[in-house]
PyMOL Python script that loads the backbone (N, CA, C, O; Angstrom):
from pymol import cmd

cmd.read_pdbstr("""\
ATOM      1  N   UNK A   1       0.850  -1.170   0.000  1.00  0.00           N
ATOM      2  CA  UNK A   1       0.000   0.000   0.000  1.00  0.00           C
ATOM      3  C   UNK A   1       0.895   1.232   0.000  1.00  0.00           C
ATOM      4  O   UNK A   1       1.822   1.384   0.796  1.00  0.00           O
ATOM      5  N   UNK A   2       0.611   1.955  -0.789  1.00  0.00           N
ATOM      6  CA  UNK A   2       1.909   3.206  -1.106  1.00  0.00           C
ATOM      7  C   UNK A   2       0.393   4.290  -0.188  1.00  0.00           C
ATOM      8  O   UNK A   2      -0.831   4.161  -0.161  1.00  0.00           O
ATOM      9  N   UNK A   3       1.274   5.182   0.361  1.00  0.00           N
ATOM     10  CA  UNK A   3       1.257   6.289   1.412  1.00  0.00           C
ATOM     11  C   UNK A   3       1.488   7.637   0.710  1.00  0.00           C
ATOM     12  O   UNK A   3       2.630   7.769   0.269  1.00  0.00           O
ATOM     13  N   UNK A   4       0.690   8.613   0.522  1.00  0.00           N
ATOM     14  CA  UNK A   4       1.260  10.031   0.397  1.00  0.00           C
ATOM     15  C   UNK A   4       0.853  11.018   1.312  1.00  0.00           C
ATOM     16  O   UNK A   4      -0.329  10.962   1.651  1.00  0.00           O
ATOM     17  N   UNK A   5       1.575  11.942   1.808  1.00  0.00           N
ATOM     18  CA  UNK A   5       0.867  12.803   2.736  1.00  0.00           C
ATOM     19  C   UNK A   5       0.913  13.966   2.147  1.00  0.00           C
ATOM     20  O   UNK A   5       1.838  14.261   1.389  1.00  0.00           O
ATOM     21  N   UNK A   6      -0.519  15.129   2.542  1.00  0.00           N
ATOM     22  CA  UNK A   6      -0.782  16.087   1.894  1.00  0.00           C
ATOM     23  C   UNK A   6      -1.220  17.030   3.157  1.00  0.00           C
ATOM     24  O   UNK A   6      -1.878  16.574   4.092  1.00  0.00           O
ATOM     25  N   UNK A   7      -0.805  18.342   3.093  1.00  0.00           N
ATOM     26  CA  UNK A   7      -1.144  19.507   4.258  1.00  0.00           C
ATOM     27  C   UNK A   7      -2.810  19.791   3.674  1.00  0.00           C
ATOM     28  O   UNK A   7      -3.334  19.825   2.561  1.00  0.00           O
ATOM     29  N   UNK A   8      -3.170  19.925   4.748  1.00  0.00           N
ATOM     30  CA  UNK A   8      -4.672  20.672   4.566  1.00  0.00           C
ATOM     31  C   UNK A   8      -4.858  21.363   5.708  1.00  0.00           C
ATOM     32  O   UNK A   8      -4.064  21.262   6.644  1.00  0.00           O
ATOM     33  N   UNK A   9      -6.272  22.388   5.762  1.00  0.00           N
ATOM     34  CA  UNK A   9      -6.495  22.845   6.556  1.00  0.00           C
ATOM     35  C   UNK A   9      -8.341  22.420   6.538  1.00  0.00           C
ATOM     36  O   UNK A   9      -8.778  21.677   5.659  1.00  0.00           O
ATOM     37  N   UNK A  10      -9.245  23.008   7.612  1.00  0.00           N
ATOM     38  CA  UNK A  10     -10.489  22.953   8.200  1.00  0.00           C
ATOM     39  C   UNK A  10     -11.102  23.860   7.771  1.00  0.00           C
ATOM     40  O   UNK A  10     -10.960  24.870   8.461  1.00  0.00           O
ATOM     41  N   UNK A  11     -12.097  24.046   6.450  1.00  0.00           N
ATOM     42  CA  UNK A  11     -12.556  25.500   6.826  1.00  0.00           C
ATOM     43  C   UNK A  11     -14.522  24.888   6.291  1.00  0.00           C
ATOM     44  O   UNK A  11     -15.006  24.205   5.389  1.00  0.00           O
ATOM     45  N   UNK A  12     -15.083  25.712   7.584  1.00  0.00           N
ATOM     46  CA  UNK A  12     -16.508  25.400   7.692  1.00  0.00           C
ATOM     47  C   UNK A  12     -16.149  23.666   7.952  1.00  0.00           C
ATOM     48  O   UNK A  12     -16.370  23.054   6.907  1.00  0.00           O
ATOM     49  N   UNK A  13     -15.745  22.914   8.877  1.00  0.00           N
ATOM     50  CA  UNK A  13     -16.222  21.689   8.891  1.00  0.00           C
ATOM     51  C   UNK A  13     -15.356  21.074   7.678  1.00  0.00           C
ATOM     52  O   UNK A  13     -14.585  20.255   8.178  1.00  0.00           O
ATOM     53  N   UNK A  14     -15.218  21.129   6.592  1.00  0.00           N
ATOM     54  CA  UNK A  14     -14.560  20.376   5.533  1.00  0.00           C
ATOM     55  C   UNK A  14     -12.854  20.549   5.425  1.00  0.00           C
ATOM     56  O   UNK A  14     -12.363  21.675   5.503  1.00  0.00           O
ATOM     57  N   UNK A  15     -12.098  19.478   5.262  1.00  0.00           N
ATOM     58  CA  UNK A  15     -11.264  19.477   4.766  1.00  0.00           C
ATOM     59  C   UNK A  15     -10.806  19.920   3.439  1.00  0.00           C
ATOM     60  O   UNK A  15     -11.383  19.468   2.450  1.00  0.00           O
ATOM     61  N   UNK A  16      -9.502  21.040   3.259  1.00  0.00           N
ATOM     62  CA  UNK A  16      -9.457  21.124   2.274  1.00  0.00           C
ATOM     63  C   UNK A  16      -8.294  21.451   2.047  1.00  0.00           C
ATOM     64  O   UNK A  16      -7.772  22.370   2.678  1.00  0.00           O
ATOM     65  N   UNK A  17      -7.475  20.585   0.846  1.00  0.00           N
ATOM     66  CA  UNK A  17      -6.052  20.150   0.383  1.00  0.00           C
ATOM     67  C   UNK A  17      -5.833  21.390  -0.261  1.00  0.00           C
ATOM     68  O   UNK A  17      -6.736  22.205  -0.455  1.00  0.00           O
ATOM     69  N   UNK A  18      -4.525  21.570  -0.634  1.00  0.00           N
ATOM     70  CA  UNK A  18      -3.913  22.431  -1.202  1.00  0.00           C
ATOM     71  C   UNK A  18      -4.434  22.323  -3.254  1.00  0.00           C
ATOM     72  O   UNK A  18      -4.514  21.262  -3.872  1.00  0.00           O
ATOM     73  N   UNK A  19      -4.652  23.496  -3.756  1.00  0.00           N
ATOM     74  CA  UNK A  19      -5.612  23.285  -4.884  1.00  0.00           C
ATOM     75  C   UNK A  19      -4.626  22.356  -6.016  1.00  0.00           C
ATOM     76  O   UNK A  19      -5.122  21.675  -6.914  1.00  0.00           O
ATOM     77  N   UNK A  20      -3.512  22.455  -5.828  1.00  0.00           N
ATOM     78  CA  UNK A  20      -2.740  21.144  -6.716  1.00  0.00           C
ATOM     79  C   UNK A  20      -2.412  19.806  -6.723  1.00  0.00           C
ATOM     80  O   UNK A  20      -1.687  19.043  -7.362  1.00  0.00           O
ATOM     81  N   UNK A  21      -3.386  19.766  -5.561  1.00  0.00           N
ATOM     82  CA  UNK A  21      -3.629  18.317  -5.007  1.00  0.00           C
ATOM     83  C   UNK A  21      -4.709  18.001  -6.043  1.00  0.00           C
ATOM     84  O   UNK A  21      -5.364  18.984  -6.388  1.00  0.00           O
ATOM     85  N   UNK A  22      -4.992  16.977  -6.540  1.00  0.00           N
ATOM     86  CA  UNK A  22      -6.014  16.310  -6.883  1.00  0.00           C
ATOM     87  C   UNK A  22      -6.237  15.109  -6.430  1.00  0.00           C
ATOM     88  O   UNK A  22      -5.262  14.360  -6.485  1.00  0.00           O
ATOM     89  N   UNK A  23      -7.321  14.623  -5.947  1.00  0.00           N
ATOM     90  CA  UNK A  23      -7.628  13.357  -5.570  1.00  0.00           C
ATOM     91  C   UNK A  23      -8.407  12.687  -6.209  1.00  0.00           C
ATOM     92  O   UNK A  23      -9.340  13.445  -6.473  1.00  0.00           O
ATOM     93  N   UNK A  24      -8.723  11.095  -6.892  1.00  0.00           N
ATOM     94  CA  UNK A  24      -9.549  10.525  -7.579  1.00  0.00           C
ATOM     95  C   UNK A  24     -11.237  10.780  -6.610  1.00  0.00           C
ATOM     96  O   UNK A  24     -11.458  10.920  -5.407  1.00  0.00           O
ATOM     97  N   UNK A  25     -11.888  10.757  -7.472  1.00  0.00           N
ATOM     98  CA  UNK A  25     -13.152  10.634  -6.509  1.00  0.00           C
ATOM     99  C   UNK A  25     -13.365   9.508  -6.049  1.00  0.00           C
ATOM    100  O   UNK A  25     -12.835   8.563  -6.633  1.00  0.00           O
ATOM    101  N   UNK A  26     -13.990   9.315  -5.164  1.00  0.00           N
ATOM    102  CA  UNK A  26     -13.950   7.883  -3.742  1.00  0.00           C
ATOM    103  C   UNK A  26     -12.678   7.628  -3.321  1.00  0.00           C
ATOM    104  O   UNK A  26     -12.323   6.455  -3.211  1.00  0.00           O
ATOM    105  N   UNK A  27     -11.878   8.584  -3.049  1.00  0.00           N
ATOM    106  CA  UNK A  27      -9.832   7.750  -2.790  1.00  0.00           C
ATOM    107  C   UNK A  27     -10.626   7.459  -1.152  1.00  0.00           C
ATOM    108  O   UNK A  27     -11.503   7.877  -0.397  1.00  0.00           O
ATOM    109  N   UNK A  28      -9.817   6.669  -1.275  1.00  0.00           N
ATOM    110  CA  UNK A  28      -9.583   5.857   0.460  1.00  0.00           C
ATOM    111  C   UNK A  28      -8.405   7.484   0.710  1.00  0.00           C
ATOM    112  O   UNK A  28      -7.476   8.074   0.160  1.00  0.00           O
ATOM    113  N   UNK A  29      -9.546   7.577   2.270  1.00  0.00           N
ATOM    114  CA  UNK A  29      -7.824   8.977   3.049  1.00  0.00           C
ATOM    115  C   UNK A  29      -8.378   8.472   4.595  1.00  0.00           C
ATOM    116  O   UNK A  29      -9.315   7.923   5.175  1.00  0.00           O
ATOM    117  N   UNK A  30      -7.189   9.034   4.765  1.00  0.00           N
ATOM    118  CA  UNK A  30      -7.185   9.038   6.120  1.00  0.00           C
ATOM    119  C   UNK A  30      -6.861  10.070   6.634  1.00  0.00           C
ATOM    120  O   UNK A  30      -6.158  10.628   5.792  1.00  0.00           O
ATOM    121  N   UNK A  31      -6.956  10.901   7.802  1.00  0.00           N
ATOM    122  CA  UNK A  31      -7.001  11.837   8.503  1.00  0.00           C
ATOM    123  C   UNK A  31      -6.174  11.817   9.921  1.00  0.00           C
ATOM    124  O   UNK A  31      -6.681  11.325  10.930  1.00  0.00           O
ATOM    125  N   UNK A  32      -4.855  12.395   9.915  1.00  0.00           N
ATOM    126  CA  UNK A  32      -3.871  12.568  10.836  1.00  0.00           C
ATOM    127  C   UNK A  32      -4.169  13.849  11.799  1.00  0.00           C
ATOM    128  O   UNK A  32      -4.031  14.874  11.131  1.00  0.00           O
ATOM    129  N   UNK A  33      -4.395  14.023  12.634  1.00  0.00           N
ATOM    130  CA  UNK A  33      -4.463  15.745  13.301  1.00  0.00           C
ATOM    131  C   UNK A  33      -3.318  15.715  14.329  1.00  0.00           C
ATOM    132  O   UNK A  33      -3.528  15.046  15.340  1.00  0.00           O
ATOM    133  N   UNK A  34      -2.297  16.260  14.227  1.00  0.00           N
ATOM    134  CA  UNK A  34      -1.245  16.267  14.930  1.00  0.00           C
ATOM    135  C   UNK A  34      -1.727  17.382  15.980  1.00  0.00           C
ATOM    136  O   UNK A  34      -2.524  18.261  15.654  1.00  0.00           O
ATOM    137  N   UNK A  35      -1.195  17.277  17.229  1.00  0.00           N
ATOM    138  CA  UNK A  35      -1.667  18.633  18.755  1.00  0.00           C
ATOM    139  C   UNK A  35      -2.766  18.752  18.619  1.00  0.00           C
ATOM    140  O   UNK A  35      -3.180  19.859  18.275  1.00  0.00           O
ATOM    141  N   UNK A  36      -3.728  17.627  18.841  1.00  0.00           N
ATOM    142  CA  UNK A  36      -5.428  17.938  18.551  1.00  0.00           C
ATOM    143  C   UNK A  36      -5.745  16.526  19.918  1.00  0.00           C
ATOM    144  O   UNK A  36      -5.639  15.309  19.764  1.00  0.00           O
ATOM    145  N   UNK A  37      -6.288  17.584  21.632  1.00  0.00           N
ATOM    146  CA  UNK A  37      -6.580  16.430  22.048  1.00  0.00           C
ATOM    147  C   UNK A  37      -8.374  16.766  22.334  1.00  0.00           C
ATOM    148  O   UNK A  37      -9.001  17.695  22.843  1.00  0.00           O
ATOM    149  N   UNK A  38      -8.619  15.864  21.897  1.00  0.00           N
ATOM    150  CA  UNK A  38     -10.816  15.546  21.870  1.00  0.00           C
ATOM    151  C   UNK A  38     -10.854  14.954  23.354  1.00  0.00           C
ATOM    152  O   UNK A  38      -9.994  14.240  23.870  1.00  0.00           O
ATOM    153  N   UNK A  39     -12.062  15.420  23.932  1.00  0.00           N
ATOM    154  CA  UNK A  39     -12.427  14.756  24.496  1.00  0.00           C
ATOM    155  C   UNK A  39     -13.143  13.523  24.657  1.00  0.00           C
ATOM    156  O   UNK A  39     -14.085  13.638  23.873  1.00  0.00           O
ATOM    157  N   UNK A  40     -13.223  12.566  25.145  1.00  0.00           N
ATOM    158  CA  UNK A  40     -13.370  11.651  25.137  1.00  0.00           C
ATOM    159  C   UNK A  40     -14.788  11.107  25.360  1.00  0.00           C
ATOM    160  O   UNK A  40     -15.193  11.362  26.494  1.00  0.00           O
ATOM    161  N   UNK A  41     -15.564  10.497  24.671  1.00  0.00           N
ATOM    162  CA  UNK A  41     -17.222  10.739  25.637  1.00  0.00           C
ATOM    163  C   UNK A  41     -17.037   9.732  26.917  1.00  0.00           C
ATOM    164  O   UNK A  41     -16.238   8.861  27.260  1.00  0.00           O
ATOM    165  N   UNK A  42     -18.167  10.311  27.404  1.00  0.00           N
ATOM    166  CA  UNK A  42     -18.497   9.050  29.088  1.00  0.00           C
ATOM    167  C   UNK A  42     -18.768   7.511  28.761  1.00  0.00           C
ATOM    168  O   UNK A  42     -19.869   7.462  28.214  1.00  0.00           O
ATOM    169  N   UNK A  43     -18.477   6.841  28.819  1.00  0.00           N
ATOM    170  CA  UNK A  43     -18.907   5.663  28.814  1.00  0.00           C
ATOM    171  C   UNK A  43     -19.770   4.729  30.310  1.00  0.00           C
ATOM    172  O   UNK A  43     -19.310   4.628  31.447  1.00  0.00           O
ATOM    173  N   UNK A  44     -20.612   4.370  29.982  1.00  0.00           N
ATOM    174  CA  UNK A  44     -21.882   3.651  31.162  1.00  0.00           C
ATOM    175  C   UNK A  44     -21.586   2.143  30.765  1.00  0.00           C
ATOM    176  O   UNK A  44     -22.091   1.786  29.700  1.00  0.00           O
ATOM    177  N   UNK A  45     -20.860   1.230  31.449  1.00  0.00           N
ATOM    178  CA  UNK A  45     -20.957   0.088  31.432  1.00  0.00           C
ATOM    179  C   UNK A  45     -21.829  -0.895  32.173  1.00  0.00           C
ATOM    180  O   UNK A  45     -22.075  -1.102  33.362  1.00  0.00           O
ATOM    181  N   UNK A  46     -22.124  -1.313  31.265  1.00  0.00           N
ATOM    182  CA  UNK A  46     -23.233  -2.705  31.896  1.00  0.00           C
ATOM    183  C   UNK A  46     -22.810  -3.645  32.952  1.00  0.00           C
ATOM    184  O   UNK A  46     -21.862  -4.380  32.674  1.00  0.00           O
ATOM    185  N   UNK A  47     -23.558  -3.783  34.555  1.00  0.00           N
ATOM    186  CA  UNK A  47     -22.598  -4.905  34.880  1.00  0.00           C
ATOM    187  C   UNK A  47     -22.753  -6.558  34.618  1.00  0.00           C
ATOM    188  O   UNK A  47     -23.426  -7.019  33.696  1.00  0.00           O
ATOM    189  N   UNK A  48     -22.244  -7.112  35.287  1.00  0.00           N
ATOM    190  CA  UNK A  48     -21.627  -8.574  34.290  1.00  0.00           C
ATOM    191  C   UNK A  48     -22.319  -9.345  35.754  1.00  0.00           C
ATOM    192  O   UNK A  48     -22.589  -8.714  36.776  1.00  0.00           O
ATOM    193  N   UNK A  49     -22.409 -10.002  35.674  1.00  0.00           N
ATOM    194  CA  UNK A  49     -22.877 -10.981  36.566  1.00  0.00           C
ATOM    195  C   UNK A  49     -21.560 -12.074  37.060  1.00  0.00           C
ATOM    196  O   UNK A  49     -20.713 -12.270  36.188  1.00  0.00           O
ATOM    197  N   UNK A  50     -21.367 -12.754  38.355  1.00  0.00           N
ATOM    198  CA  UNK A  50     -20.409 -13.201  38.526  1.00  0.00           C
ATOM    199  C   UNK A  50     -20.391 -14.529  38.701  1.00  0.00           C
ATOM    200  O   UNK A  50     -19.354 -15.175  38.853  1.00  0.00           O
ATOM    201  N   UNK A  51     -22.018 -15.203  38.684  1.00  0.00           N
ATOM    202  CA  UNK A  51     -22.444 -16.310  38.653  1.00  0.00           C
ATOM    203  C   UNK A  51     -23.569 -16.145  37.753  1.00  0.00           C
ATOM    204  O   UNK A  51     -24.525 -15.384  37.903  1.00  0.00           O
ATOM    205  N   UNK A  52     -23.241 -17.302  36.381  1.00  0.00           N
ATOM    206  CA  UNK A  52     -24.469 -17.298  35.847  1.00  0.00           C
ATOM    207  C   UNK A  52     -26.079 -17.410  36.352  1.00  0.00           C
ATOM    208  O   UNK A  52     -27.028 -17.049  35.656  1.00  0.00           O
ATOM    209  N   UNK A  53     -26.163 -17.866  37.428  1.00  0.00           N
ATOM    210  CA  UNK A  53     -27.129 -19.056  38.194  1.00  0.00           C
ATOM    211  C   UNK A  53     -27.917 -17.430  38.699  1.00  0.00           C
ATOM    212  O   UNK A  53     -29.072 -17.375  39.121  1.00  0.00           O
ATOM    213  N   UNK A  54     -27.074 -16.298  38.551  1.00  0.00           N
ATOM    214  CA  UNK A  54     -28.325 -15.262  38.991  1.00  0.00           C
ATOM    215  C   UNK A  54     -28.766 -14.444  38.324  1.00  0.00           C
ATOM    216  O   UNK A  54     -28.969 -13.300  38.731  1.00  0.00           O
ATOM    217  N   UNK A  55     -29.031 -14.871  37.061  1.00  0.00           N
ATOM    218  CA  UNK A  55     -29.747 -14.119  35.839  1.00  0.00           C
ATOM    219  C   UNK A  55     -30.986 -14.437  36.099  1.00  0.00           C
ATOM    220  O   UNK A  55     -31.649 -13.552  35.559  1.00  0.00           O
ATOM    221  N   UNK A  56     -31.846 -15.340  36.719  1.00  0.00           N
ATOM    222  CA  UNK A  56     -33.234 -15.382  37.323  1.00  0.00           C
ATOM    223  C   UNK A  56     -33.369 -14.145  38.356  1.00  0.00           C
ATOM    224  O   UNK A  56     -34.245 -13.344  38.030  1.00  0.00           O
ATOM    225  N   UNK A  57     -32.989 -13.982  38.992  1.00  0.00           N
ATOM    226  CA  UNK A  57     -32.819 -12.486  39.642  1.00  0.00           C
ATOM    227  C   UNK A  57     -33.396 -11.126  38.981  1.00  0.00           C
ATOM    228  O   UNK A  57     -34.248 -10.399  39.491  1.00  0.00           O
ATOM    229  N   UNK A  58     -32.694 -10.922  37.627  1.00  0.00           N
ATOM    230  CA  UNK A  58     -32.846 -10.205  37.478  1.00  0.00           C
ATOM    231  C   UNK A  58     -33.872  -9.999  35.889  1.00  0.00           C
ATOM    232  O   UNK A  58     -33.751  -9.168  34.989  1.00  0.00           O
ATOM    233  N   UNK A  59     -34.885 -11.170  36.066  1.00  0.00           N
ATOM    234  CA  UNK A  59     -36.159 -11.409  34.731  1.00  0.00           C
ATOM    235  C   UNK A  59     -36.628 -10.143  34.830  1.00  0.00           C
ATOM    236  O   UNK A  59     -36.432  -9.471  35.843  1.00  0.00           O
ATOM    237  N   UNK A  60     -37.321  -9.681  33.741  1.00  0.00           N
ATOM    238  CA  UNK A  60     -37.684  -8.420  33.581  1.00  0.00           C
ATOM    239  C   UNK A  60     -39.540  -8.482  33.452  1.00  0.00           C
ATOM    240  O   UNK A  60     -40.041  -8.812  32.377  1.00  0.00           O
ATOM    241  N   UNK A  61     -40.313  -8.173  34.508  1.00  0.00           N
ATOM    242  CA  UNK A  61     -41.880  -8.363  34.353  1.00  0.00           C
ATOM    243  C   UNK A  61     -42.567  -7.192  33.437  1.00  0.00           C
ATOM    244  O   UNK A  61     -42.056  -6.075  33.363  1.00  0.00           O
ATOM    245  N   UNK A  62     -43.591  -7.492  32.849  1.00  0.00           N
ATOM    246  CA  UNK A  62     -43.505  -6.642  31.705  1.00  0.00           C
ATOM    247  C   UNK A  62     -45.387  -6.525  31.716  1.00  0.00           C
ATOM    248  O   UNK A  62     -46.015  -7.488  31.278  1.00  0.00           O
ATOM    249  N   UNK A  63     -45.992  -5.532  32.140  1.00  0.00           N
ATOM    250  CA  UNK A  63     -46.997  -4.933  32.343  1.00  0.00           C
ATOM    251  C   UNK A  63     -47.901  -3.584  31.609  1.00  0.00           C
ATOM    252  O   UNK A  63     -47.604  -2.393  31.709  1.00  0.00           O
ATOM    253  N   UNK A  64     -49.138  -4.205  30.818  1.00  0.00           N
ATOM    254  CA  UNK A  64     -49.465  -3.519  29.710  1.00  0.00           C
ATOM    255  C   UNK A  64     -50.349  -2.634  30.389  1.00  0.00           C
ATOM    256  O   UNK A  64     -51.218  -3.062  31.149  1.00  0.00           O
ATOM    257  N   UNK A  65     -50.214  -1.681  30.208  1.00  0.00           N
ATOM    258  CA  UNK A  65     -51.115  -0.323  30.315  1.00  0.00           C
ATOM    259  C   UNK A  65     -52.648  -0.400  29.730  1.00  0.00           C
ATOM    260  O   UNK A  65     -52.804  -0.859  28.599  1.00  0.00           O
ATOM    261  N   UNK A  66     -53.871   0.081  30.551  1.00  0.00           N
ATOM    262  CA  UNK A  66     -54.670   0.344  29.824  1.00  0.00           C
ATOM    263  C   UNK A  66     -55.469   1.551  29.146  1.00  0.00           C
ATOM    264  O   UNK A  66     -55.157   2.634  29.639  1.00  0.00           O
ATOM    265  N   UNK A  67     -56.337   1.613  28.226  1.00  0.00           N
ATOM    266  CA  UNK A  67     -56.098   2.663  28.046  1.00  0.00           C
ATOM    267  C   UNK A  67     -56.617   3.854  28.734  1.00  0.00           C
ATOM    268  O   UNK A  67     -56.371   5.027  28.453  1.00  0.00           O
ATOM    269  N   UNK A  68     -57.639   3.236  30.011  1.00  0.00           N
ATOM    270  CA  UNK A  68     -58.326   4.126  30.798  1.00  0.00           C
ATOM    271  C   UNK A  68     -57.500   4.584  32.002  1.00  0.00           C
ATOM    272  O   UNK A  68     -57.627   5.712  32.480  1.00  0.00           O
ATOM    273  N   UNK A  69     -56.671   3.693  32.462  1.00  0.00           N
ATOM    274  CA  UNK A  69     -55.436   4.129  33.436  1.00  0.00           C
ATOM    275  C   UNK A  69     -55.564   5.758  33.629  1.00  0.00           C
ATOM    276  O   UNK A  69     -55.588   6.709  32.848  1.00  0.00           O
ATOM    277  N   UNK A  70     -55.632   5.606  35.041  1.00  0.00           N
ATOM    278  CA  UNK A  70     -55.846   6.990  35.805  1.00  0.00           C
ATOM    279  C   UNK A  70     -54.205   7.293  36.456  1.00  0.00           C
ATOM    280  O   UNK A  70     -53.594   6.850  37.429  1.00  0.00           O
ATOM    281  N   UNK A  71     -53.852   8.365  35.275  1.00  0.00           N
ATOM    282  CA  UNK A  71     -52.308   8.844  36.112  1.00  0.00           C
ATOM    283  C   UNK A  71     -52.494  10.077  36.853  1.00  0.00           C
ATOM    284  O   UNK A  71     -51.557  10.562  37.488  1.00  0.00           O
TER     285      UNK A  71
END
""", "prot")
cmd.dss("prot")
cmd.show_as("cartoon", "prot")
cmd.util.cbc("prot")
cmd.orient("prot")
């Protein structure tokens, strides 16, 4: 797989190469941002159970509304 690297800059959201660049339309690129740190999102992990044998524990009962139900 041959590699070329090309300077660009950001403007409105889009990338955009220097105008003597040409690229085929659909090229495979990839995107390097050198001194660029993102934050990271939160992640909520599910917990795991440590014995299978207590997934009865936690069955889920499942109760239909009617439509006269007084809230």
């Amino acid at each position: 797989m041959a590699i070329s690297t090309f300077e660009g800059t950001v403007e409105n959201g889009q990338i955009r190469i220097r105008d003597e660049v040409k690229l085929p339309e659909h090229a495979k690129v990839y995107v390097v941002i050198p001194d660029l740190e993102l934050e990271h999102p939160r992640r909520i992990h599910s917990p795991r159970l440590v014995h299978r044998e207590q997934a009865d524990d936690f069955t889920m009962q499942v109760t239909r509304a009617t439509p006269d139900a007084k809230l």
